[in-house]
C-alpha positions, -999 to 999 in steps of 0.1 A, spaced: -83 384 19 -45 379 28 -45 341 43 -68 315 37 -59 288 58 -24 277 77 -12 247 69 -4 235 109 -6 200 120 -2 181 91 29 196 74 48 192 105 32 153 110 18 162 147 -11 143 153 -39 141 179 -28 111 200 -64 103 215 -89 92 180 -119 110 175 -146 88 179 -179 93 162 -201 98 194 -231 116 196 -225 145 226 -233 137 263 -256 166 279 -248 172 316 -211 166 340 -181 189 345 -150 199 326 -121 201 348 -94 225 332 -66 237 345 -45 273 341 -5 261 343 9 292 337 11 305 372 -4 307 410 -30 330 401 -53 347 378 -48 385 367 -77 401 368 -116 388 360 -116 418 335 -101 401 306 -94 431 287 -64 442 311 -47 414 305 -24 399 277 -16 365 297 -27 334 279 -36 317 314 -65 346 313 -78 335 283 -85 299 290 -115 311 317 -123 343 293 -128 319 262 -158 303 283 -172 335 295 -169 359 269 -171 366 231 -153 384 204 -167 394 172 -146 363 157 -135 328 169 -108 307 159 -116 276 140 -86 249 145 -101 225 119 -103 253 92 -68 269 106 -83 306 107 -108 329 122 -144 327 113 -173 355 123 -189 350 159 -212 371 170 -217 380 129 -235 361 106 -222 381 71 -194 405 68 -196 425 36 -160 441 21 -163 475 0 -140 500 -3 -112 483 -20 -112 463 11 -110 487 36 -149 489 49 -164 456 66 -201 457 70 -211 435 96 -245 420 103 -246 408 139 -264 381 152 -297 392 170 -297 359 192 -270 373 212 -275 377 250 -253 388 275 -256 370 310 -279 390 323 -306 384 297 -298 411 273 -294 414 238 -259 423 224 -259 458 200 -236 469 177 -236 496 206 -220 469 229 -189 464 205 -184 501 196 -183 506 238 -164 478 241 -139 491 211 -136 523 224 -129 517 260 -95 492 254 -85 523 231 -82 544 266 -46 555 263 -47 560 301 -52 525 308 -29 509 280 -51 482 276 -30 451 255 -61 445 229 -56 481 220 -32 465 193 -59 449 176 -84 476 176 -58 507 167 -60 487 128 -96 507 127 -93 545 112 -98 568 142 -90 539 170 -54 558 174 -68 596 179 -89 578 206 -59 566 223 -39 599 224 -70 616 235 -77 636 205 -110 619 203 -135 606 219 -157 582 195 -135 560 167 -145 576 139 -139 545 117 -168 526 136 -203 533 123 -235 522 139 -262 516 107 -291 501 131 -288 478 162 -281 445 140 -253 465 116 -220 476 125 -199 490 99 -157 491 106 -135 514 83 -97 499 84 -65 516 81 -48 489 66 -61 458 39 -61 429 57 -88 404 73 -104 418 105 -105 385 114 -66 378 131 -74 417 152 -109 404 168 -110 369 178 -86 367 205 -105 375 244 -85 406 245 -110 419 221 -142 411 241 -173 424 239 -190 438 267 -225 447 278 -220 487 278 -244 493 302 -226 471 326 -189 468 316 -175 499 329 -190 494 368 -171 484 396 -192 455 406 -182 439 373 -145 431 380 -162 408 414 -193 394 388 -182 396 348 -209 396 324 -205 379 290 -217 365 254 -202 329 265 -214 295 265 -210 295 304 -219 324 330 -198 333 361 -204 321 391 -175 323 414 -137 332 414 -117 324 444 -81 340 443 -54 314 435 -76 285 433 -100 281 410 -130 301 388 -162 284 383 -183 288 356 -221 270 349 -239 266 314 -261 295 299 -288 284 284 -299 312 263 -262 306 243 -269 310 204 -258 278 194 -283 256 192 -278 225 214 -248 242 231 -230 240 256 -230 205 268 -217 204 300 -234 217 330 -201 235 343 -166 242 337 -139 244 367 -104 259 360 -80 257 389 -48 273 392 -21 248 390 15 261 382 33 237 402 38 209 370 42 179 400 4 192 410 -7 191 382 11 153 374 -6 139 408 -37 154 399 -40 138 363 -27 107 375 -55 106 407 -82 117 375 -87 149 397 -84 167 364 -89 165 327 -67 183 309 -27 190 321 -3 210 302 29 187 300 61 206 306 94 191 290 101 167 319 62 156 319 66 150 281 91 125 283 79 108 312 42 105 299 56 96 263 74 68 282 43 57 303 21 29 283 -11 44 309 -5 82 295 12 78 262 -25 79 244 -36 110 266 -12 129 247 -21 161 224 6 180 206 8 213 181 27 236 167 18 269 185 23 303 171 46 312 202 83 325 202 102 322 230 127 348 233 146 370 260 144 403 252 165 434 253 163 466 267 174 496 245 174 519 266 200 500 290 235 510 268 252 475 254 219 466 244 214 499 222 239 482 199 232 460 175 266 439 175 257 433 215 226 418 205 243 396 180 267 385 199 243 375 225 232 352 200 263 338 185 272 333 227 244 308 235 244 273 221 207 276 217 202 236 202 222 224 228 195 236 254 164 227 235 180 191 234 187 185 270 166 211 290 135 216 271 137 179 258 129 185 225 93 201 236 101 227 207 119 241 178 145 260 172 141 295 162 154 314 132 135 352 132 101 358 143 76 343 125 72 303 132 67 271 115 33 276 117 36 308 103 28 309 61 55 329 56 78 316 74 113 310 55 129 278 54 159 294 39 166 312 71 189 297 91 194 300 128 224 321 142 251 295 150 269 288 182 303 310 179 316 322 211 347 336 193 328 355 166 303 370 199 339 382 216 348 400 182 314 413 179 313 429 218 349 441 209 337 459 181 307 473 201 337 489 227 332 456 257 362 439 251 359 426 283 323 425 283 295 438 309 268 435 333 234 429 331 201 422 353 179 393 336 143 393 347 123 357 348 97 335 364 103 302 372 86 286 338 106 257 332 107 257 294 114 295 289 122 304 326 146 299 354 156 268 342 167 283 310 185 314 321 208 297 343 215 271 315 228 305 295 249 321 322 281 300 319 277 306 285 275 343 285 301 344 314 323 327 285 326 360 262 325 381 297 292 387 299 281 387 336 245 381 346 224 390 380 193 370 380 161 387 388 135 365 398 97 370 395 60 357 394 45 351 361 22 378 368 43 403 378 67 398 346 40 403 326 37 439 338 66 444 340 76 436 303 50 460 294 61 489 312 99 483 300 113 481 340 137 456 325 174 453 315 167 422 301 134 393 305 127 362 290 90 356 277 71 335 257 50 356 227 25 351 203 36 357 168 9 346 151 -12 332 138 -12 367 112 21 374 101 11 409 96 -4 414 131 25 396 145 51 417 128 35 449 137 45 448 172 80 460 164 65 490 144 75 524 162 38 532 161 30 501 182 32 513 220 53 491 246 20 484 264 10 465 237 34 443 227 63 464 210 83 452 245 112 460 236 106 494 223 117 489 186 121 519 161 140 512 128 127 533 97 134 506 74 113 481 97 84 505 94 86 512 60 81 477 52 53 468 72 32 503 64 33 491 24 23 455 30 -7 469 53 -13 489 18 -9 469 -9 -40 448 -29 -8 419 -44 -5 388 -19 22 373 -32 39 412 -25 29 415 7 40 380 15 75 394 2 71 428 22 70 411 54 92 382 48 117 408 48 107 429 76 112 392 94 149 391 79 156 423 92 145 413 127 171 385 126 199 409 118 188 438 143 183 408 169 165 426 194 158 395 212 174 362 214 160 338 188 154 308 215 127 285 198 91 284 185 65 260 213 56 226 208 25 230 229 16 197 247 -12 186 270 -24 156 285 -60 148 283 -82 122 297 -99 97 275 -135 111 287 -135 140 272 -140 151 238 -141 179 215 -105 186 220 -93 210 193 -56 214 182 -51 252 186 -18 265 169 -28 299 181 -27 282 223 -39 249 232 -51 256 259 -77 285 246 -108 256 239 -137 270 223 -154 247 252 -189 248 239 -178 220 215 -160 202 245 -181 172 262 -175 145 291 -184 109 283 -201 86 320 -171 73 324 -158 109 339 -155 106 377 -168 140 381 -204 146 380 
């Protein structure tokens, strides 16, 4: 298979702050989570939607066919206990578990992942998991609505599910994030499922109130023996980092994402310096450019956008270090990322040539969509402007909630936005949302065609050699950084405060905040009960 493990946290000497201690697991209290990533969830139907504050309540109440396993740095099966390869390694036989039941007390089928397959393929709906699941043969004539079964997906008896690929490459990186969800197909496609969800989870629904909170309590038929160990699980909204500060502080909350202010502060705080975890993430943060809006169509533009902004100068001061600096794509974390690449440099005058050459010698005019995020939002874009007004570029600010930028992104009503994206933890995967083939709605946002680009990343998805395809894509990362279709801004240092009672916190590269939380447990000493 084409990665083994990444080599995250200890190549780039990030370490869990709060020691592990050898404790045997307290049954019973509540985990207090919260979603910082806006004032709201999107929708209680995971599929839908791409945003990582989502995830953090779907990785509680759902299941996909694979898990990600932070201490092994890859995916492992989930709701399969043997996957067998033939086929020069494009047919996976699965063997499912058969001590799989949804919430409502039923068993889970390989009929419940081929539903659950086949319904984010619905073209109509544009579904963002579809990216995953269009890397099985027939998944794609599903999508354009030239089929109606993905002919690449086999059922050999309830317990045996075999998936034909288009590409050689581990199923593993397509199916373990909660975009990917299974479904009970009996229940899944109902209205009342969106107010109740049904999952495979360790914990079960039991309420959602709109820009608050969603609550969910331990089920007890879970497959893993001895799992989960506490009785419930509350995620509140908190977006507002100052909430979230007087809430860890008051022990109203056990976990807090720290944003670059927080970091500092906490760092700096002998009470909260040890409630500190940090990692790498497999995140780029980026403003993207719009194609189809006429500067951006040229390639100098987008260049000179990057020689125009002094990119270290507002990692250092604004986002306080909380990351690092971006050279292409694929991350630090990333096993093919290439240390030899180097990031483009601050050089107004060479950005000046550049949009001279492109036919704006005196520049132009752009509309810039963002949310208020403080390490990739607001903050940030008006950090740029002066800089951009420098070379003559003008900018009109266009202000939106997390939520809404996310659809937005994905339906390309944008001049220009500025996002943070996962681009990894499979290079592959995370590459192939700049292929043509790749729709916007998935995550090719900013509608990238280049033959060259696509050439490179159809013959790694082909070829048996490792070290090759490590080479293929390596240069399809290169080419990114000369077509810039983004700004290069920096790769996350994810960071999160967590209090000293509970445990089981796992350093996720791929987002910290996405806890498998059936491994999570709160010692007496947690206040809630």
């Amino acid at each position: 298979m084409m990665l083994k493990t990444i080599a995250i946290v200890a190549s780039l000497g990030l370490a869990l702050s709060v020691t592990a201690e050898a404790q045997t697991p307290r049954k019973g209290g509540t985990i207090r989570m919260t979603a910082p990533y806006g004032s709201s969830f999107t929708s209680m139907d995971i599929h839908t939607t791409q945003r990582a504050q989502d995830e953090i309540y779907a990785k509680a109440l759902h299941r996909s066919l694979y898990i990600w396993n932070s201490a092994e740095g890859r995916p492992v099966l989930e709701l399969a206990k043997e996957d067998t390869v033939s086929d020069g390694g494009l047919v996976h036989t699965f063997k499912l578990r058969d001590d799989a039941y949804f919430h409502n007390g039923r068993k889970m089928t390989a009929d419940d992942i081929i539903w659950s397959y086949t319904r984010i393929m619905d073209g109509s709906k544009a579904y963002p998991g579809a990216r995953f699941v269009r890397i099985i043969e027939g998944a794609a004539a599903v999508e354009k609505g030239q089929a109606k079964d993905i002919s690449g997906l086999k059922k050999i008896d309830d317990f045996t599910l075999e998936m034909k690929l288009t590409e050689k490459v581990d199923p593993g990186f397509y199916f373990f994030t909660a975009l990917t969800s299974i479904y009970p197909a009996d229940e899944g496609g109902k209205e009342s499922f969106l107010q109740k969800p049904i999952g495979l989870g360790p914990f079960r629904f039991v309420e959602h109130v709109p820009g608050s909170r969603v609550v969910l309590e331990r089920w007890d038929r879970f497959y893993k023996p001895g799992k989960p160990y506490a009785d419930k699980i509350i995620v509140s909204v908190m977006g507002e980092a100052a909430a979230r500060d007087i809430a860890f502080r008051n022990k109203e909350i056990d976990t807090s994402v720290l944003g670059p202010a927080q970091y500092v502060a906490y760092q700096a705080d002998p009470d909260l310096k040890g409630t500190i975890v940090e990692v790498a993430e497999v995140f780029t943060r980026y403003m993207g450019m719009n194609p189809a809006f006429k500067p951006f169509a040229d390639k100098r533009v987008r260049q000179a956008i990057n020689y125009a902004i002094d990119t270290d100068l507002i990692i250092n001061k604004l986002v306080k270090g909380k990351a690092y600096r971006a050279t292409s794509w694929l991350p630090l974390t990333s096993p093919l990322y290439d240390k030899t690449m180097k990031p483009y440099p601050y050089d107004p005058a060479k950005a000046k040539q550049l949009l001279a050459d492109a036919g704006y010698p005196a520049g132009f005019e752009f509309e810039w969509t963002t949310s208020q995020n403080e390490s990739w939002g607001l903050p940030i874009v008006t950090a740029v402007i002066p800089m951009l007004d420098k070379v003559g570029i003008k900018v009109k600010v266009k202000q939106v909630e997390t939520a809404v930028l996310a659809e937005v992104i994905r339906t390309g009503d944008y001049q220009a936005f500025i996002y943070s994206q996962q681009s990894g933890p499979d290079p592959q995967s995370a590459l192939k949302c700049f292929h043509s083939s790749t729709p916007q709605s998935a995550c090719n946002y900013m509608n990238f065609k280049n033959t060259a680009f696509d050439k490179l990343i159809d013959e790694s998805g082909q070829t048996d050699d490792a070290a090759k395809r490590g080479q293929l894509l390596q240069q399809a990362n290169a080419l990114l950084y000369d077509e810039a279709p983004v700004w290069f801004f920096n790769y996350n240092k994810a960071v999160m405060a967590v209090q000293p009672w509970l445990k089981g916190i796992q350093l996720n590269p791929t987002e910290l905040t996405h806890q498998n939380v059936e491994d999570l447990w709160v010692d007496e000493t947690s206040p809630a009960k």
